[in-house]
C-alpha positions as CSV (number, residue, x, y, z in Angstrom):
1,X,0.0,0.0,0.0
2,X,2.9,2.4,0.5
3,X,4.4,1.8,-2.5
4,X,1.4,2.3,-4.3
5,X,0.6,6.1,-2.6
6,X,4.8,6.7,-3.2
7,X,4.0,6.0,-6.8
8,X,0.8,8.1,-6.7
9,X,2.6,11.1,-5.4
10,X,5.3,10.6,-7.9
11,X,3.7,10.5,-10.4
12,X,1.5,13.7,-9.1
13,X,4.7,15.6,-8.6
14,X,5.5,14.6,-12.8
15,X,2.3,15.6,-14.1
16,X,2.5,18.9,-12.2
17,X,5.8,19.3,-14.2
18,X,3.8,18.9,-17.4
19,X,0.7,20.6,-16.4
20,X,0.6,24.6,-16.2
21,X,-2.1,27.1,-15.2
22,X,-3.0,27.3,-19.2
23,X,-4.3,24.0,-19.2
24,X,-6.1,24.0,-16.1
25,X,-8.0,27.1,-17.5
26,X,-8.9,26.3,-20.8
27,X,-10.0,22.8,-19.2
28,X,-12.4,25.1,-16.9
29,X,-13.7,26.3,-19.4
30,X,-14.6,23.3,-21.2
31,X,-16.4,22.7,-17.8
32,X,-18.0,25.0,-17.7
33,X,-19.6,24.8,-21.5
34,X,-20.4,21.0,-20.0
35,X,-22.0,22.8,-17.0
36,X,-24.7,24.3,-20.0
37,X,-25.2,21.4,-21.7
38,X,-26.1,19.5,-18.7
39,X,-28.6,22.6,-17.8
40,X,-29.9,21.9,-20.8
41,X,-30.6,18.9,-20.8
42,X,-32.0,18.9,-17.6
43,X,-34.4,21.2,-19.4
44,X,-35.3,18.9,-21.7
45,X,-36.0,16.0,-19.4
46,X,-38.2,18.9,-16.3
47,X,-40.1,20.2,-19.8
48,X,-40.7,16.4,-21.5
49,X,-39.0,17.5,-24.6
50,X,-36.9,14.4,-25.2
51,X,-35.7,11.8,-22.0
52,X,-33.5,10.5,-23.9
53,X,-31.3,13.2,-25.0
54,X,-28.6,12.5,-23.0
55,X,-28.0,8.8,-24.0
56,X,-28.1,10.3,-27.5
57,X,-25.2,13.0,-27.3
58,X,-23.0,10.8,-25.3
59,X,-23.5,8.2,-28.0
60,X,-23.4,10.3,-31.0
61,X,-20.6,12.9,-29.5
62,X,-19.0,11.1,-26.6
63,X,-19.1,11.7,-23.6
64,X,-17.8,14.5,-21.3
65,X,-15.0,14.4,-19.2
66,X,-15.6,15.3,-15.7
67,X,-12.8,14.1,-13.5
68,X,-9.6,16.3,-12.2
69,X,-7.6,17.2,-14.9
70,X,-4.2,15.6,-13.3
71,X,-6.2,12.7,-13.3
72,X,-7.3,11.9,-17.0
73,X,-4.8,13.7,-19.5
74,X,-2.4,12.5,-21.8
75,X,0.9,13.8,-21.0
76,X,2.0,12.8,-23.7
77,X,0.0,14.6,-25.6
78,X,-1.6,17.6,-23.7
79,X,-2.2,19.9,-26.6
80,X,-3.7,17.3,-28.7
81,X,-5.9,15.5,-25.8
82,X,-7.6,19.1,-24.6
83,X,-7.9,20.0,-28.5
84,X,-9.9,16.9,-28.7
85,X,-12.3,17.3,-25.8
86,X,-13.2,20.8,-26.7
87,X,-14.3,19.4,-30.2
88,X,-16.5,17.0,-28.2
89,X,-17.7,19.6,-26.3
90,X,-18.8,21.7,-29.0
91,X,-20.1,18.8,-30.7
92,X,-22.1,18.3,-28.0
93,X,-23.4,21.6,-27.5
94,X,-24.5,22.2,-30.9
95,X,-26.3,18.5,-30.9
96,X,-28.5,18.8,-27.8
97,X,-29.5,22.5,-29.2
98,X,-30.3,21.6,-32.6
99,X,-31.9,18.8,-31.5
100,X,-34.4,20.3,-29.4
101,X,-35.3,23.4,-31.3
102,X,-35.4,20.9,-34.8
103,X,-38.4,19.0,-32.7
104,X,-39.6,22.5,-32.0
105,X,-38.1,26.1,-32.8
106,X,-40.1,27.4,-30.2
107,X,-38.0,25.7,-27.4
108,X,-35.2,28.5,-28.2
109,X,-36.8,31.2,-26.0
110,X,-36.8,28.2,-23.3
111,X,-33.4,27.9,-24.0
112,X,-32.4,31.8,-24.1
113,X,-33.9,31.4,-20.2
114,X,-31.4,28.9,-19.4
115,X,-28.5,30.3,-21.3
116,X,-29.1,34.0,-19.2
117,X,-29.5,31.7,-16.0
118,X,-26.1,29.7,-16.5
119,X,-24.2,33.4,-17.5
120,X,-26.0,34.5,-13.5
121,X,-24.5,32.0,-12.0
122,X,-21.1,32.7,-12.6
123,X,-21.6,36.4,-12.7
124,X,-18.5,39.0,-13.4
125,X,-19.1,40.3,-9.9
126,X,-20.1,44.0,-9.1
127,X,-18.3,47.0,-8.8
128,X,-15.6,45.9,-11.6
129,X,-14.4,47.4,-15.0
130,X,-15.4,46.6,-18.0
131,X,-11.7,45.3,-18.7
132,X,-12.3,43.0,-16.2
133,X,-15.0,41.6,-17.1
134,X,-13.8,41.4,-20.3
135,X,-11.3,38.8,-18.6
136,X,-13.6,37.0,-16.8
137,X,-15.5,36.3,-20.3
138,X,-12.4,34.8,-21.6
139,X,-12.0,32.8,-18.2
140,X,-15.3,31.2,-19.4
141,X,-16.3,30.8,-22.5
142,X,-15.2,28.2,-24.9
143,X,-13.3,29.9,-27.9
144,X,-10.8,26.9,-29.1
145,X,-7.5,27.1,-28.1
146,X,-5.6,30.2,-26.9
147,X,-3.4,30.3,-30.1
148,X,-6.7,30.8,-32.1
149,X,-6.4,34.6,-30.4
150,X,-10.5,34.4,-31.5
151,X,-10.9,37.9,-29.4
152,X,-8.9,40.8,-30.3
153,X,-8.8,43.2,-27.7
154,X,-9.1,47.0,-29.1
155,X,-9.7,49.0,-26.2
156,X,-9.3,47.5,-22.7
157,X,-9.9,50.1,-19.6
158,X,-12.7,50.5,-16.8
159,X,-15.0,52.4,-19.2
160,X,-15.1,50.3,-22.0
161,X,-13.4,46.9,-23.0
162,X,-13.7,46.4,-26.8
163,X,-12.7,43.8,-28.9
164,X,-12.9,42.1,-32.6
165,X,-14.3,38.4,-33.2
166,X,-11.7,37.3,-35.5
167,X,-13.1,34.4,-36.6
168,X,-15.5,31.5,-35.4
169,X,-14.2,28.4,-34.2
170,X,-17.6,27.0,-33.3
171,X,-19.4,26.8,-36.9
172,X,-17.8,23.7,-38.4
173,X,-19.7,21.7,-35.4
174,X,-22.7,23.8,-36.1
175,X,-22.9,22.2,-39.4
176,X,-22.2,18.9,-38.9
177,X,-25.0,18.5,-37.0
178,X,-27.4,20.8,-39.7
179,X,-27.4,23.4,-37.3
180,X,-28.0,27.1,-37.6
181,X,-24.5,29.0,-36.0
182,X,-26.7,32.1,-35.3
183,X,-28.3,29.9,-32.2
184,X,-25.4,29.8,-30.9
185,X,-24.5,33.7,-30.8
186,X,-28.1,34.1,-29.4
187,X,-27.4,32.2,-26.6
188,X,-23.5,33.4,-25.9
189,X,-25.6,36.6,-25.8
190,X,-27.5,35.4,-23.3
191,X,-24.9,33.8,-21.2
192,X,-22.5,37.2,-21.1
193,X,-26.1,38.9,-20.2
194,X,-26.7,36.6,-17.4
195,X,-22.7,37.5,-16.3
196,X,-23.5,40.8,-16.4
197,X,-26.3,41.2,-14.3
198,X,-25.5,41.8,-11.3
199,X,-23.0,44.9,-12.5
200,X,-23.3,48.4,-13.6
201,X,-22.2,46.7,-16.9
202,X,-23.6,46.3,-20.8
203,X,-22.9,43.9,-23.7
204,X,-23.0,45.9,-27.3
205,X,-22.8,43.7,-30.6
206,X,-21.5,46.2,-33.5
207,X,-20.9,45.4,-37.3
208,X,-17.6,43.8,-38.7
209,X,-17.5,41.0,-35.4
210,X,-17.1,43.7,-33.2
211,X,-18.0,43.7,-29.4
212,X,-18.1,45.8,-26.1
213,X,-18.6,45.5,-22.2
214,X,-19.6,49.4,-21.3
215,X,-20.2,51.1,-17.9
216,X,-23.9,51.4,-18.2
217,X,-24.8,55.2,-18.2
């Protein structure tokens, strides 16, 4: 038994070597887009939309990993192994919401409601800039891999934090699943409403992918 814990520390003290803040935050993140799904499909069993939606996007997308990070990667392979589950997380995402509104479009103002509910859970907090909140959106929200650079920053300061959407990641799961990508903005909308709630914050979508966090006048 003591040689077994000496090898689990070891081996703890190795992948700690490996492992860096960067990869425990972008696999947060893809935690926290599993968070949604499950909301939504806890949603779709409380409504009777379809019970079985969860046996179908773990069949059809894989499942989710939930377990400690430390625990479950490939370290021999980290960039490729969290690349891979945020491609099943998308996938997923874009099934169980195409799914439901394909049965019935209606369900998307259902949905909205649960997207701006997730975004007040993990709220920005109040009293802080818009640059920070600006952060905290990128602490959450599942946009590929940091060397995508999907958000340019324009302006960053307490006023005002603007930035460019330089291009979208998410579409090609979108479409494998015959969905429409403009769902998914709609409830990313919703989501950094429901994060903004509780401050003296706004969200503003402009032309050209453009988008700002103001100090609400």
């Amino acid at each position: 038994m003591r040689t077994g814990l000496k090898y689990l520390d070891l081996k703890e003290k190795i992948m700690s070597a490996f492992l860096g803040p960067i990869h425990f935050w972008l696999y947060n993140k893809i935690q926290l887009q599993e968070e949604l799904i499950q909301n939504i499909l806890e949603a779709s069993q409380k409504n009777n939309w379809d019970e079985s939606l969860q046996e179908k996007v773990d069949t059809t997308c894989g499942e989710a990993q939930r377990r400690p990070l430390e625990e479950v990667i490939d370290e021999s392979n980290i960039h490729g192994w969290l690349q891979y589950h945020i491609s099943i997380s998308e996938r997923r995402l874009a099934y169980v919401v195409t799914s439901l509104i394909k049965e019935d479009a209606s369900r998307l103002e259902a949905l909205k409601e649960v997207a701006y509910s997730f975004g007040t859970n993990h709220p920005v907090g109040e009293g802080i800039g818009a640059d920070e909140a600006f952060k905290a959106l990128n602490d959450s929200l599942l946009d590929g891999m940091p060397c995508d650079r999907v958000n340019e920053p324009m302006e960053q300061s307490k006023e005002i934090a603007q930035w460019r959407q330089t291009q979208c990641i998410h579409q090609e799961y979108w479409d494998e699943v015959e969905g429409d990508i403009s769902v998914y903005y709609v409830l990313r909308s919703q989501i950094i409403k429901g994060m903004l709630s509780k401050s003296n914050l706004v969200y503003e979508e402009k032309e050209h992918g453009v988008r700002a966090i103001k100090q609400e006048v």
